[in-house]
C-alpha positions in Angstrom: -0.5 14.7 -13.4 1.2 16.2 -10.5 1.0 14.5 -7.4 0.9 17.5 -5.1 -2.5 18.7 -6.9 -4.2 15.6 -6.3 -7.4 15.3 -4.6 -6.7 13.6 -0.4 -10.1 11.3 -1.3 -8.3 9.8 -4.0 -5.6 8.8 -2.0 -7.5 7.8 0.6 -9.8 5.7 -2.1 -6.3 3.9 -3.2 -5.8 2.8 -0.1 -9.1 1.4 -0.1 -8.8 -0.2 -3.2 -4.9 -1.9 -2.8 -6.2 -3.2 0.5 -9.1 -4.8 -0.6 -7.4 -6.3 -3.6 -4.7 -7.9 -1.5 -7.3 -9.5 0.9 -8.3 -11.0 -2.4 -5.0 -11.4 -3.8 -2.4 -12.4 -0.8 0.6 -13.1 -3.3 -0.2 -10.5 -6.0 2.1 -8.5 -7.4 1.8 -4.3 -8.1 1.4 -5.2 -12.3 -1.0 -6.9 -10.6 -2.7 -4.1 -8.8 -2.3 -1.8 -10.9 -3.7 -3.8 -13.8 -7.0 -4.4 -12.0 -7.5 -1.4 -10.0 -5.0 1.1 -11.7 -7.9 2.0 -14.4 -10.4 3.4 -11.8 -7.4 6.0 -11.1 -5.5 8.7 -13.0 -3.2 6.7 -16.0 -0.2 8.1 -14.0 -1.5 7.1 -10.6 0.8 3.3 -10.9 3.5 4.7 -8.9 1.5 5.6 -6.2 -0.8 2.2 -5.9 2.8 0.3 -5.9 3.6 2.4 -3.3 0.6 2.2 -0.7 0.8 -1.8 -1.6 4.2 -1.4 0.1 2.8 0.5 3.3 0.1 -2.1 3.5 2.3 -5.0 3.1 4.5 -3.3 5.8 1.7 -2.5 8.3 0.6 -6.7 7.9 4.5 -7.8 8.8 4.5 -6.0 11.5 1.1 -6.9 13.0 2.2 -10.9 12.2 5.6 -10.3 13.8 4.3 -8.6 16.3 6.3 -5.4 15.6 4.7 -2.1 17.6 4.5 0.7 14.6 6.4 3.5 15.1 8.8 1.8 18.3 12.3 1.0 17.8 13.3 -2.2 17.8 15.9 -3.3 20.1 19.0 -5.2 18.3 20.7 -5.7 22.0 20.3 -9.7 22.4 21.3 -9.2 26.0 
């Protein structure tokens, strides 16, 4: 499969997918994921479930440490 053919809804139904499987699996890992949700997708779509399980991971930090997306963060402690 090449990634750059593939269809926006399917990414856009991953994301879906990893983020309702880590409101039901908070310390899951991606063999995880991608052993219960990787067989809805492409075989070769693993890489890409691991990856938006990252970027949902990342966007709950920040909203828990109460880190504005997209600002810098300020490493002055002055």
């Amino acid at each position: 499969m090449r990634f750059r053919d593939q269809n926006p809804a399917d990414l856009t139904r991953a994301r879906a997918a990893v983020t309702a499987w880590r409101d039901q699996n908070p310390a899951g890992t991606g063999d995880e994921l991608v052993a219960a949700v990787g067989r809805q997708f492409h075989p070769d779509y693993g890489v890409v479930l691991r990856a938006v399980l990252f970027a949902v991971d990342r966007h709950r930090a920040r909203e828990v440490t109460g880190i504005a997306a997209g600002l810098p963060v300020s490493r002055d402690s002055t």
